[in-house]
ROROPA-154536 format. One record per residue: x, y, z of N, C-alpha, C, CB in turn; residue in three letters. Coordinates in steps of 0.1 Angstrom, whole numbers, plus 5000, padded with zeros to 4 digits. Glycine has a CB too. Layout:
BEGIN
XYZXYZXYZXYZALA ...
***
This chain:
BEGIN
278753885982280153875978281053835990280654015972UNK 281853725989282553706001284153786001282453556003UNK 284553726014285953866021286553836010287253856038UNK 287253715999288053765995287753795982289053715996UNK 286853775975286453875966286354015968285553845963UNK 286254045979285954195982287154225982285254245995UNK 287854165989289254185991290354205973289754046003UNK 289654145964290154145949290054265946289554065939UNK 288654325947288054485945288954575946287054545955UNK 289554595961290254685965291154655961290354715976UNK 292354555953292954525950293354575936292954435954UNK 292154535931292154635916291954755917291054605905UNK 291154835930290855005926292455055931289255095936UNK 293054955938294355055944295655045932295054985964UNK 294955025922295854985909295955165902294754835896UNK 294855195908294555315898295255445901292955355898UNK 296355415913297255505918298255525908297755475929UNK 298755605901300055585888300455755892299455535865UNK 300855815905301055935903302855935900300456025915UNK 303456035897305056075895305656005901305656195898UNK 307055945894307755895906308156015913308955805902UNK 308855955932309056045938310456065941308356045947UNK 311156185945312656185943313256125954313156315941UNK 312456105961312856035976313255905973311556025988UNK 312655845960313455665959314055645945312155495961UNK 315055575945315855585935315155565919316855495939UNK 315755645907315555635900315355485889316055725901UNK 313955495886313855385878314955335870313055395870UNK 314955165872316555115861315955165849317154925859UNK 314855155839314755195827315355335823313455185823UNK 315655425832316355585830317655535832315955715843UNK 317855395830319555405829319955295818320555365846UNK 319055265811318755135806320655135799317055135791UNK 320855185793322255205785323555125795322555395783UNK 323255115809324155095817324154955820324155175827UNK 325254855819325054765821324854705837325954745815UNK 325554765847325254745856323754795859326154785862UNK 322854855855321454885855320754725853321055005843UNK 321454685837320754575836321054425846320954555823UNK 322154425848322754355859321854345873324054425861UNK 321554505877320554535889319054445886320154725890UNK 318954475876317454415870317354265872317154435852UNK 318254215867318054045866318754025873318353965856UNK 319454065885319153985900318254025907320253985908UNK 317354115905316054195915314854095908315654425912UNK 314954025893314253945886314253785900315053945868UNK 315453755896316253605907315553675921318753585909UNK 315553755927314753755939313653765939314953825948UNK 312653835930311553835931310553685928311453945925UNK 311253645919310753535909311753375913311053605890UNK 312653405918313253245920313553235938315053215909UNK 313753395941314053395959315653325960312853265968UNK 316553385949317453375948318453515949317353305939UNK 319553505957320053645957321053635950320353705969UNK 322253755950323153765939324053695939323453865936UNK 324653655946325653515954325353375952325553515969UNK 324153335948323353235946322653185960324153135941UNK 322853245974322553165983320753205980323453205999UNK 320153115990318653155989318053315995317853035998UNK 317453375996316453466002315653376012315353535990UNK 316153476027315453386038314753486039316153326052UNK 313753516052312553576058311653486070311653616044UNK 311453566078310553506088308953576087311353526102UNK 308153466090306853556089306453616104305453466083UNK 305253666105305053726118304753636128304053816118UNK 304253476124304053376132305453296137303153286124UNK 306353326135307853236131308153156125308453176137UNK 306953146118307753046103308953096099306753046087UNK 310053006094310753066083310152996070312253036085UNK 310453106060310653086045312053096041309853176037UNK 312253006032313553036020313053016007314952936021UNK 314453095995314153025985313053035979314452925987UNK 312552945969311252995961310152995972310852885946UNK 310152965984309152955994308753105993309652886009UNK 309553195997310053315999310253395990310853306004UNK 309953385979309853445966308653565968309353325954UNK 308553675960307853765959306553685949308753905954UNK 307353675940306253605930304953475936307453515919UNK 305253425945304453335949303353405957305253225955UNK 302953525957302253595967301353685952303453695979UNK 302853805952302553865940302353865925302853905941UNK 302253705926302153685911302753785900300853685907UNK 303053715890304453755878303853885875304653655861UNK 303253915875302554075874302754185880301354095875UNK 302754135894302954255904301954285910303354355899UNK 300754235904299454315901299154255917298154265885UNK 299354115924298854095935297754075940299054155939UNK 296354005944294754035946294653975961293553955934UNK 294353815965293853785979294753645977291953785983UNK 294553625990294953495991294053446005296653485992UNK 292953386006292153406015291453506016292753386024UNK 291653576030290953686037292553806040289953606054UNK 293553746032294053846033294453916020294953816042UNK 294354056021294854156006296654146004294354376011UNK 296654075989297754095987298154225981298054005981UNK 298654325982298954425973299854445963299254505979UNK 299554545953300454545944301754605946299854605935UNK 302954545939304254595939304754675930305054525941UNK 304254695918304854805906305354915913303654865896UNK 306254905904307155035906306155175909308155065892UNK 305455205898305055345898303755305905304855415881UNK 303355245911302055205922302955205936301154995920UNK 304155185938304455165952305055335955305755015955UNK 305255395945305655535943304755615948305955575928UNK 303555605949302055685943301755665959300655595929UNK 300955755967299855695979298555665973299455815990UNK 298855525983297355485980296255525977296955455985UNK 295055475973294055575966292955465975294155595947UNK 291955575980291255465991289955435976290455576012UNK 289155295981288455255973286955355974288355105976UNK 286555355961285455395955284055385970285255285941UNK 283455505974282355445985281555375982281755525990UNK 281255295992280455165993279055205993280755066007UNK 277955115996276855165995276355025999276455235983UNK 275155056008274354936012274554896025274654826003UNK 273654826030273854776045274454766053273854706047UNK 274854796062276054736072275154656085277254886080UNK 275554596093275154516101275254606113275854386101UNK 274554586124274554756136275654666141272754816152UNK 276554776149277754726153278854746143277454596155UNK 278454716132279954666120279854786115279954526106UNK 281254876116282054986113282754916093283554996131UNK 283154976084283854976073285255056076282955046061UNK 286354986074287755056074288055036062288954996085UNK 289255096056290155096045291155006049290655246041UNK 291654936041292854886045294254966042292954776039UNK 294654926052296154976054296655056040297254846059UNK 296554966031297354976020296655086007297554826015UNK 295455076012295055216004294855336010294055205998UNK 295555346021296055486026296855526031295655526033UNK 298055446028299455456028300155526023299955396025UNK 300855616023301955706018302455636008303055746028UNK 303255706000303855705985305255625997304155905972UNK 305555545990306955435994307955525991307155265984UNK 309055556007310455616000311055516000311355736007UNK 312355535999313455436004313855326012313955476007UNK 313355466025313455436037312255286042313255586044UNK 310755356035310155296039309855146035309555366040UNK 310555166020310355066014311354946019310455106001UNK 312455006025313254896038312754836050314254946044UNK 311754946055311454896067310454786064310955006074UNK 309754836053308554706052309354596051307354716038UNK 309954566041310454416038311454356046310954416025UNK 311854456057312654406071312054356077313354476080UNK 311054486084310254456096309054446094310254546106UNK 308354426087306854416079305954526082306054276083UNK 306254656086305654746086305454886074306054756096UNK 304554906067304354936058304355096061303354866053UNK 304355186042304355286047302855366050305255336039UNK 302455276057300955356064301555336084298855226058UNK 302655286082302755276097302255126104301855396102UNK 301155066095300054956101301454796098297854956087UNK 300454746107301754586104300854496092302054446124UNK 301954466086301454376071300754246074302954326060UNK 300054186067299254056068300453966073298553996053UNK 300053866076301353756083301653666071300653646098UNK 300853696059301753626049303153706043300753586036UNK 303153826047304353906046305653886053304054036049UNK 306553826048307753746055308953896058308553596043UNK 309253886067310154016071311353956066310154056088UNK 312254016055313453926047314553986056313653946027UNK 315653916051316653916056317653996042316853776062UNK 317454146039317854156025318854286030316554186012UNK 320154346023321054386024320654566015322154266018UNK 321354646019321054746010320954735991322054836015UNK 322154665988322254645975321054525971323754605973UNK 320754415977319954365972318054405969320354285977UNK 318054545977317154585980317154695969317254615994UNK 318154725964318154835953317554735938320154925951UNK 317954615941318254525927316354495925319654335931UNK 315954485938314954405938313654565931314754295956UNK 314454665936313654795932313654795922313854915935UNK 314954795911315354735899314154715893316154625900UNK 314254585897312854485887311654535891312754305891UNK 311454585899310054635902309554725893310054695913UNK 310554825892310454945881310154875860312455035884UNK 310254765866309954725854309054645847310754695852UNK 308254615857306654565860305754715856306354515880UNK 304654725845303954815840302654775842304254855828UNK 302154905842300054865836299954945822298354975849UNK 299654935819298455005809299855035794297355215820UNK 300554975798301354985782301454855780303055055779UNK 301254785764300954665761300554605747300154655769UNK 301554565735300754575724299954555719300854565718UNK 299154605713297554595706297054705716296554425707UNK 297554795722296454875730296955005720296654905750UNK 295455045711295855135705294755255713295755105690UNK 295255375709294755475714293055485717295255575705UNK 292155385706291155395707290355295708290855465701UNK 291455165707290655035707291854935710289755005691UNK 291354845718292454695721291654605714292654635739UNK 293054575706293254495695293154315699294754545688UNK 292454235694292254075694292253995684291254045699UNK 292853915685292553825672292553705672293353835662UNK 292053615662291653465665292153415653290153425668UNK 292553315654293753255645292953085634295353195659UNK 292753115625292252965620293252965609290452955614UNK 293352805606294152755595293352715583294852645599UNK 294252675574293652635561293652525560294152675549UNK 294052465570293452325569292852255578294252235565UNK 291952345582290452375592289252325585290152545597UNK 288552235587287252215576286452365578285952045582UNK 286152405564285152525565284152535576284352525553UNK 283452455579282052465587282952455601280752325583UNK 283852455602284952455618285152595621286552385617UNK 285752675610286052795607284852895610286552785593UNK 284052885602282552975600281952935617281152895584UNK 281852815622281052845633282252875648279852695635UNK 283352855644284552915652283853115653286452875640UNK 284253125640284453295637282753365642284953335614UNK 281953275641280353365639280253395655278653255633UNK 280753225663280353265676281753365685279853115684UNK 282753405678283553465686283753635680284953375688UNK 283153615668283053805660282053795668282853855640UNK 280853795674279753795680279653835693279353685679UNK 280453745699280553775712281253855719280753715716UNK 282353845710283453985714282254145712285353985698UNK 281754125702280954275697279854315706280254265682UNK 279254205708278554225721278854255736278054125721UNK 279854175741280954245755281654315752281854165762UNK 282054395742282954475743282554635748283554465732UNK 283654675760282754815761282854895750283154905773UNK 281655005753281555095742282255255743280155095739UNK 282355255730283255435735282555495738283955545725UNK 282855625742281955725751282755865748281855695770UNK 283955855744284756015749285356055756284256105752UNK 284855955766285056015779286955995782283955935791UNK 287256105793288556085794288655895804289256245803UNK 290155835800290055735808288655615808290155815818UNK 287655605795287555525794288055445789286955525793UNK 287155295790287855155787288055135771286855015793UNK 288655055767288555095749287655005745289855065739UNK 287455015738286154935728287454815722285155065711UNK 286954675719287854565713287754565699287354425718UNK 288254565691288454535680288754395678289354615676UNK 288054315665288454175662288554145651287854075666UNK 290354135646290754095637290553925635291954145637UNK 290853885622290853725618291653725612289953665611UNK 292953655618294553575617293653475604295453465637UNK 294153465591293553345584295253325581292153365570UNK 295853165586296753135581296753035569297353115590UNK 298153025560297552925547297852805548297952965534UNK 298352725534297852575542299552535544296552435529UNK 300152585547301852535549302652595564303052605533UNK 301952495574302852515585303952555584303052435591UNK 304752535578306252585577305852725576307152535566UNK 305352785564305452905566304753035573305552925559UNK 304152935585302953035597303753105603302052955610UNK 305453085610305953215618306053295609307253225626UNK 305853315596306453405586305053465590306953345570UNK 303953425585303053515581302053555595302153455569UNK 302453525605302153545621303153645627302353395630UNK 304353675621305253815625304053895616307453845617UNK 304053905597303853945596302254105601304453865590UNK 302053985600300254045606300254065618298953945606UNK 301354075633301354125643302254245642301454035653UNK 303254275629303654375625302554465616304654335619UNK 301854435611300654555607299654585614300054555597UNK 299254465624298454545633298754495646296854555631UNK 299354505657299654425663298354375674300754465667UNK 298354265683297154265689297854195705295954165680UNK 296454235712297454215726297154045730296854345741UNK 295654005725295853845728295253805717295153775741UNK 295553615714294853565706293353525713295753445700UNK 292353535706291153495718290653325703289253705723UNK 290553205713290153085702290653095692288753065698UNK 290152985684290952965670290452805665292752965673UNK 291152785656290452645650291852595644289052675637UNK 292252505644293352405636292652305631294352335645UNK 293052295620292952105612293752045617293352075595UNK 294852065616296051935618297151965624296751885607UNK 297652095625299052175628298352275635300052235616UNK 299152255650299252405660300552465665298552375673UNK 301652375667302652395671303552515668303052305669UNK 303852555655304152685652303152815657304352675639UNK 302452765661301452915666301552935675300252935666UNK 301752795686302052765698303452845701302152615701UNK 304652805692305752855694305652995691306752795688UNK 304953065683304853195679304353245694303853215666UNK 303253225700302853305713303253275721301753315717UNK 304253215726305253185741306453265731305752965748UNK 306853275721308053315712307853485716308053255693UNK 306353555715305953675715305353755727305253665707UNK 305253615737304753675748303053725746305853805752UNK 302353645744301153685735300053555743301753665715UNK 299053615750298553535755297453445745298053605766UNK 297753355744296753275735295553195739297553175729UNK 294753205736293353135750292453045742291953285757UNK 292652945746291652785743291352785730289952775751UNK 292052805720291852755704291652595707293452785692UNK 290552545693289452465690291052355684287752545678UNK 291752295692292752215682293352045691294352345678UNK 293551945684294151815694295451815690293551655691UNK 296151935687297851885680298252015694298351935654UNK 298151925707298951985716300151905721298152035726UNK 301351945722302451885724303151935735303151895713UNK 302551845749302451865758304151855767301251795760UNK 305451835756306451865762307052005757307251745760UNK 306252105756306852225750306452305761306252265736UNK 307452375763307152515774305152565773308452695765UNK 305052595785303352665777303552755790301452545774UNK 303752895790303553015798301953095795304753115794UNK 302153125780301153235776300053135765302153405768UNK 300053015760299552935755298252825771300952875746UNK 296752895766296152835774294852725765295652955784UNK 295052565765294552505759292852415765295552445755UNK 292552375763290952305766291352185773289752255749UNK 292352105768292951995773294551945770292151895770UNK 295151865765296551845760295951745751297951785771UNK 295251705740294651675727295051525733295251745711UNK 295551505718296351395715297151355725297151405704UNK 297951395733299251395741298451325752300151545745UNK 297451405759296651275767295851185764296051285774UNK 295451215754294951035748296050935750294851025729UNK 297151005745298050865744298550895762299850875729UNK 298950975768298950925780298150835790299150995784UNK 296950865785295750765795295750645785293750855799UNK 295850635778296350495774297150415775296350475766UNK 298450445779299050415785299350355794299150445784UNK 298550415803298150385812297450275823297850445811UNK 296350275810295550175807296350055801294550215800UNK 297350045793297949935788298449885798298749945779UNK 299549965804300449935814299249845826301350085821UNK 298249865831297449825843296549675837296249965847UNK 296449695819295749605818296249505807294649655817UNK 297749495813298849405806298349235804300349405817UNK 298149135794298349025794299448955806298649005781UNK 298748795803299748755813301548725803298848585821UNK 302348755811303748765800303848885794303748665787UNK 303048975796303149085790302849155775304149085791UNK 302649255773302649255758303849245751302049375753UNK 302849225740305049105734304949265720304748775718UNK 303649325714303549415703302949495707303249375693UNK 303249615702302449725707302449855694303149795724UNK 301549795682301349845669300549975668300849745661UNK 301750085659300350205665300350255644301250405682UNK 299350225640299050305628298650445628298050245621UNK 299450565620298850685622298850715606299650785632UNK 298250855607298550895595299251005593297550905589UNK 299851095586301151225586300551325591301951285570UNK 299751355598298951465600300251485615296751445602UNK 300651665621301051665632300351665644301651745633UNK 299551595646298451565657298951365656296451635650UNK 298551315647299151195650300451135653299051155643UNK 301251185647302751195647302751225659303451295638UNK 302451375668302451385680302051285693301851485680UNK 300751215686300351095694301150995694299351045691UNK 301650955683302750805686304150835694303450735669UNK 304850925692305150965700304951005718305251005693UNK 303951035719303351105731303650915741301051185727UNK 302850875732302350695736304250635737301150585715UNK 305150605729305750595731306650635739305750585725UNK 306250755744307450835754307050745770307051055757UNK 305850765770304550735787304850565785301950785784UNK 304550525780305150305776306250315783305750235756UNK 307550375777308650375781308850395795309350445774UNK 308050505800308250575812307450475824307650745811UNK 306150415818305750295827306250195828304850245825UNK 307350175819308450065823307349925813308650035848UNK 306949975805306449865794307249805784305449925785UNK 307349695781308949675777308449595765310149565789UNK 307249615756306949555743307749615734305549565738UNK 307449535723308349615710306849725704309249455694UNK 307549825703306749925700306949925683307250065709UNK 305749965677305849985664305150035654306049915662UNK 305650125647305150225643304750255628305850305647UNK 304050315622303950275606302750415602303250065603UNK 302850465592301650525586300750395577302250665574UNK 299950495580298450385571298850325561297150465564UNK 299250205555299350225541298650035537301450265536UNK 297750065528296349955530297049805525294850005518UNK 298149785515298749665516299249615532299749685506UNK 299949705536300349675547299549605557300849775552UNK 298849705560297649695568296749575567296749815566UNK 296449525553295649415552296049315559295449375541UNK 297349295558298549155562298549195576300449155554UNK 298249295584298249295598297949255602298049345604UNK 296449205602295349135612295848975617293749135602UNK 296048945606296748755607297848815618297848645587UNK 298648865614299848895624299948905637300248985622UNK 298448945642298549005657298248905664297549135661UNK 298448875679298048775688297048875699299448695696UNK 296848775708296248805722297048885729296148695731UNK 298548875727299248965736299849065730300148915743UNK 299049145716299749245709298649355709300449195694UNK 298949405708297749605711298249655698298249775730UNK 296949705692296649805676296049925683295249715661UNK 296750035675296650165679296150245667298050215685UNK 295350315663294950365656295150515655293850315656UNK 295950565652295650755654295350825639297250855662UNK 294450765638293450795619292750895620292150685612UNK 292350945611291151075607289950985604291451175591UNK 288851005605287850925596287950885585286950965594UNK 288650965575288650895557289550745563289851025541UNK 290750805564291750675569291250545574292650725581UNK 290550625588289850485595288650385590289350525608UNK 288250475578286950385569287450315561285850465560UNK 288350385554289450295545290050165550290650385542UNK 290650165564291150085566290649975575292150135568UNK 289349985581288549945588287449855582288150035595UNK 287349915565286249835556287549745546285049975545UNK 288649745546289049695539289949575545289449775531UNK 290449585558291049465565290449395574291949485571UNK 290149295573289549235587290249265602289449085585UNK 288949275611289749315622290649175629288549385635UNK 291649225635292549135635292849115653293849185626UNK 293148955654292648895670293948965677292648685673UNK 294349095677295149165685293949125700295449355679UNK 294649095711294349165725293849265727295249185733UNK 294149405723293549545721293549595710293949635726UNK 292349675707292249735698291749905698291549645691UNK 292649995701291750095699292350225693291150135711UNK 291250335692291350405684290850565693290650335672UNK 291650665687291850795692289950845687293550895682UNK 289650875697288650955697288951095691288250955709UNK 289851155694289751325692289851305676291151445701UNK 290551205669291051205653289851135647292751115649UNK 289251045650288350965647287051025645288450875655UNK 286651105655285351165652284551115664284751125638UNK 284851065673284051065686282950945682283351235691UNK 281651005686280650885685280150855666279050945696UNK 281050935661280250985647281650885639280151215642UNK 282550855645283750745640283450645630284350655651UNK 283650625615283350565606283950435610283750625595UNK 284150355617284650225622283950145618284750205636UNK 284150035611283349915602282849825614284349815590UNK 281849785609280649685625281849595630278849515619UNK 282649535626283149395627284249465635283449295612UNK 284949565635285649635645285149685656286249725640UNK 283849705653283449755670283549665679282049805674UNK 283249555677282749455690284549405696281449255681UNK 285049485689286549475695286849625702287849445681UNK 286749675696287649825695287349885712286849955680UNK 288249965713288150035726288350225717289749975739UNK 287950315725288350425720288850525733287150465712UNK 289350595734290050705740289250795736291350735736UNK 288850885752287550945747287351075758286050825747UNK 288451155754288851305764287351385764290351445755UNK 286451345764284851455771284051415775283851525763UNK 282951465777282051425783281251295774281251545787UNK 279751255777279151175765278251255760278551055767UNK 277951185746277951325739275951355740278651305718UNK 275451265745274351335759274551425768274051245769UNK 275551415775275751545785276451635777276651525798UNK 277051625769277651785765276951825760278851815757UNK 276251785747274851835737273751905752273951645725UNK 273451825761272551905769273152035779271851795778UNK 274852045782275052165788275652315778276152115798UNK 275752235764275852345754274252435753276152275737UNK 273652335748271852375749271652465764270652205750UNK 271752405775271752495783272352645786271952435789UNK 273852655784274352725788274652835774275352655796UNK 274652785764274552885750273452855740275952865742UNK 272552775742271152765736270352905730270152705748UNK 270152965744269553095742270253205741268853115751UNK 271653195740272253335734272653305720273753385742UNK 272953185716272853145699271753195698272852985692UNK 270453145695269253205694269153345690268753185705UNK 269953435702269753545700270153605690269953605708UNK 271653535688272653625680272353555664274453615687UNK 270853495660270753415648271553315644270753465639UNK 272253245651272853125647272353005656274353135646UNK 272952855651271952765650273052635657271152735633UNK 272852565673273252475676273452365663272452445686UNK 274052325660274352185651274952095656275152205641UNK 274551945659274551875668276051815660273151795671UNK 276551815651278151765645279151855650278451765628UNK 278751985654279552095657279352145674279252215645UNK 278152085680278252125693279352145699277752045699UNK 280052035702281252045711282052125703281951915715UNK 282252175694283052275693282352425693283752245682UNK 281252405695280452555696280652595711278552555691UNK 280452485722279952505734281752555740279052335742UNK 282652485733283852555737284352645730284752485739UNK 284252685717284352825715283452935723284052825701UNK 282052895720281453005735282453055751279952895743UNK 283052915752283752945769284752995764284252805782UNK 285452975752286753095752286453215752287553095741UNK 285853225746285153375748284653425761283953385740UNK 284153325767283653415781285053405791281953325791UNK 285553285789286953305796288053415796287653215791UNK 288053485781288653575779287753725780289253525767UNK 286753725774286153855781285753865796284853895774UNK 285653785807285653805821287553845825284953635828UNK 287953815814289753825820289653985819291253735807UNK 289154035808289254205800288354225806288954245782UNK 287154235813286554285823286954305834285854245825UNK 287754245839288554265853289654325854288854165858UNK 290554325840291754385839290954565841292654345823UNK 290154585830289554705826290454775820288954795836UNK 291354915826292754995818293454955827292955165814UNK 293954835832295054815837295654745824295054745850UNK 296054745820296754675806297654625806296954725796UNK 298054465810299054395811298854255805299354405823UNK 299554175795299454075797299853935805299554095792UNK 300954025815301153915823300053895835302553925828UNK 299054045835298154005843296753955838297954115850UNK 296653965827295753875816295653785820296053845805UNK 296953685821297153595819296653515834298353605814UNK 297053605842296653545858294853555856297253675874UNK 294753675851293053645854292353535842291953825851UNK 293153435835292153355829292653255837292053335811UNK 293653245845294153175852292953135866295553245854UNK 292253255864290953245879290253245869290653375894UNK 289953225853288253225856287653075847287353415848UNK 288252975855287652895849285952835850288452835849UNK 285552975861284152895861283552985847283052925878UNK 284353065839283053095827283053005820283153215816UNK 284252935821284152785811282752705813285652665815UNK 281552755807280452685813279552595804279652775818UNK 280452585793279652535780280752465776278952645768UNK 281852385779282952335775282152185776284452375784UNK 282752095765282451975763282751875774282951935752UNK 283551915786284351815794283651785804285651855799UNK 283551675815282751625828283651755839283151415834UNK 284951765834285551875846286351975835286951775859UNK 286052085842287352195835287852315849286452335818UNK 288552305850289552335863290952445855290452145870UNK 291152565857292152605856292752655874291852705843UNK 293852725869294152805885296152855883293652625903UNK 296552855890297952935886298552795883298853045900UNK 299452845875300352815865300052655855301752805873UNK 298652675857297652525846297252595837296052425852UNK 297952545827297652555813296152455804299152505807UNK 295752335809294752285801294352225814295152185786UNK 292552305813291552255819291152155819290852285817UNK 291352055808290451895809291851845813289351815791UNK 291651755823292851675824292751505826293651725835UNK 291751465818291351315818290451265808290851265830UNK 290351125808289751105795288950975799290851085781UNK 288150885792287450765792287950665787286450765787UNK 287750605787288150425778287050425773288450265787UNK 285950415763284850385757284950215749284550505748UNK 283750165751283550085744282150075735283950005751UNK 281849965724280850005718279449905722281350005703UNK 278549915726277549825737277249755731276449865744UNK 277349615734276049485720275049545729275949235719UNK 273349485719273849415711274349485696272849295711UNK 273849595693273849645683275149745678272749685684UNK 275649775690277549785689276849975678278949575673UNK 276550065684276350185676276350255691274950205665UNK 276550235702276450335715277750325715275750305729UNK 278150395722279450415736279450415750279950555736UNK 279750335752279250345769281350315775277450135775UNK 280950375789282850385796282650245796283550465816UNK 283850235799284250115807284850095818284950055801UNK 284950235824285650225837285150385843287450195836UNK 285950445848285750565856286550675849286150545871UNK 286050785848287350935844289150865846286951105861UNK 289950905842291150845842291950995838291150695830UNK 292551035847293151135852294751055851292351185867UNK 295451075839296651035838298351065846296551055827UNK 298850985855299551055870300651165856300850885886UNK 
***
């Protein structure tokens, strides 16, 4: 285990301090909640901790022990101690936690070690888990002079601020309002989870969504015991929503009003995600890698964590590619056929926003599928006009067997809507077509699913299916993504610290369809690029790139 993992350890056992507050530092703002100036205290102690803004607007300065200065969000609490409070390493040095009722408490030294030491090498505690319960007093001195209340001098990422008595009360304020272990869905005997599929999810999406995540949760989940202060056992409900987006916030209050749950773990969409999306940033509700391409990658995403940005980078890396691999004169048309689904819609759009923004100056144009139309297309198009396809397979068979392909310059078509290598595309369109193609090939993913979840399917009686791989191998990583997060929390129970730990664990993501998956603080979607594919003569049934990964700026 290296220093700063070790250094995470102690970070989590000195969590387990929660004794009384002490009368020596001022009383929590929640004991005054009724008072406006209480709340006033709060959300400027919020602006310093989280923006490094004080109550005046000027910035929050601080010097570190080297003479750097910080200001401003440089100098922020939050950039250290993350939105939680919870705090772990940064390097080889221990960040500590700031909660209110943790900075109240003396430290609690870590659990004894066991095993080797090297002759010569001594084990110390750090400073911070044998520190005195924080007064007032001391809690000024640290954040002046960077000396803590163990007396010892703080890591040198600890900036000695430049803060006033009152802003020092404000910033206690907010501290006091950072918790562990209260959090909804934590019920007395079991923390609650649930996974969200729609009704207009193809069955066999649904069933191998639910088999491999009721499964896996039942299997990692700790077990009861009795005992005082153990971990709870997980419970896993199934969110089944019906087939009318419009009415999902309705029935997504409802069912977190009868049982509430503390995260969504995967899920499955047909066509619509967005209201679920707005439901768990709306609820503060950490949502983790549902199986869906209708991500709409100009919407806030705090507590919403996705596989990639779907559709939205399709059309950005195409874009991209248009813009770089313009005709001479330019493109004069830039025709995108979709069909009403909100995953397409989201793509023509997506495409049209990134065009605009590359300074592409064709006439853009837009249309749903509709097969008279479409027939008359093909004569229409030149060398310097681009066909955009964002179809489902029925659509794209329909419209691929019934028009001839047409001498557009480009021709291509969305992989994630289409069906990847399994795309019903008529022969006479391949030897044209380009495709957008956000994963790996479907050689390497089929061989790292088999690898990495081969033999635990196996175990748990269910059966790799080579149409459903890529969605098996990433439903598996949500799951391990999210139970390595609940393994590490244990009873600290927070979601804003949830949220940080799926934020570090993107190495469980080990069965995900993608060449790269990368998370880390404040990245919301692991895959962040895609392929250009084309179809190989002579026989035009492969996919082979056409260029390199394409990581869209």
């Amino acid at each position: 285990m290296n220093q700063a993992w070790a250094l995470m350890g102690l970070a989590r056992r000195s969590l387990a301090a929660t004794a009384l507050v002490l009368a020596a530092l001022p009383a929590p703002a929640t004991a005054a909640a009724g008072s406006d100036q209480a709340l006033l205290d709060v959300q400027r102690g919020e602006r310093i901790y989280r923006d490094g803004t004080l109550a005046d607007g000027a910035p929050l300065h601080g010097t570190r022990i080297d003479g750097v200065r910080v200001a401003g969000a440089s100098a922020a609490c939050i950039s250290c101690h993350r939105a939680s409070g919870v705090g772990g390493a940064e390097g080889n040095q221990l960040i500590p936690p700031v909660i209110g009722a943790v900075l109240r408490a003396p430290g609690q030294r870590a659990a004894e070690r066991i095993g080797r030491v090297a002759s010569g090498v001594t084990r110390s505690e750090h400073p911070a888990h044998t520190r005195a319960a924080y007064t007032a007093e001391s809690f000024a001195q640290a954040l002046r002079t960077g000396v803590g209340a163990s007396g010892a001098a703080m890591g040198y990422l600890m900036p000695r601020y430049e803060l006033d008595a009152a802003a020092l009360a404000q910033l206690l304020a907010y501290l006091d309002t950072l918790s562990l272990g209260q959090a909804p869905g934590l019920g007395d005997k079991s923390l609650h989870l649930a996974t969200i599929v729609t009704a207009d999810a193809p069955a066999d999406q649904r069933e191998a969504t639910l088999n491999i995540i009721s499964r896996c949760l039942a299997e990692r989940s700790p077990r009861a015991t009795g005992q005082p202060h153990a971990l709870r056992p997980w419970q896993h409900h199934v969110w089944q929503l019906g087939a009318d987006p419009a009415q999902w916030p309705q029935e997504l209050a409802k069912l977190q009003h009868q049982q509430p749950v503390f995260a969504v773990v995967s899920g499955v969409g047909g066509g619509s995600w967005i209201p679920i999306h707005q439901f768990c940033e709306r609820e503060k509700m950490p949502c983790v890698l549902p199986n869906t391409a209708a991500v709409d990658d100009t919407l806030a995403s705090h507590w919403s964590f996705y596989f990639s940005r779907g559709v939205s980078l399709e059309a950005a890396t195409l874009a991209e590619r248009l813009a770089d691999e313009a005709p001479a004169g330019g493109w004069r048309r830039i025709v995108q056929r979709s069909d009403d689904t909100e995953a397409a819609l989201l793509a023509v759009q997506a495409l049209n926003r990134r065009l605009r923004e590359l300074g592409v100056t064709a006439e853009i144009e837009q249309q749903l599928h509709d097969p008279q139309a479409d027939r008359a297309l093909g004569a229409a198009l030149t060398g310097r006009d681009a066909l955009v396809l964002w179809l489902k397979p029925r659509a794209l068979r329909h419209f691929t067997e019934t028009a001839p392909p047409p001498r557009a310059g480009r021709v291509i078509v969305s992989g994630e809507l289409a069906g990847l290598d399994a795309a019903p595309l008529a022969m006479a369109w391949r030897k044209r077509a380009w495709m957008v193609y956000p994963y790996a090939s479907a050689e390497r993913r089929s061989d790292t699913v088999v690898l990495n979840t081969g033999h635990w399917m196996s175990r748990q009686g269910l059966l790799l299916q080579p149409e459903l791989s890529r969605l098996q191998g990433n439903t598996y990583s949500a799951c391990e993504v999210s139970v390595r997060a609940l393994q590490t929390m244990r009873e600290r129970y927070s979601r804003e610290y949830f949220v940080e730990l799926v934020e570090a664990a993107d190495e469980a993501a080990i069965a995900t369809a993608y060449p790269r998956f990368t998370l880390g603080p404040d990245q919301r979607y692991g895959s962040k690029g895609a392929f250009i594919m084309q179809y190989k003569a002579p026989d035009f049934t492969r996919l082979t790139a056409t260029g390199d990964w394409i990581v869209p700026r």
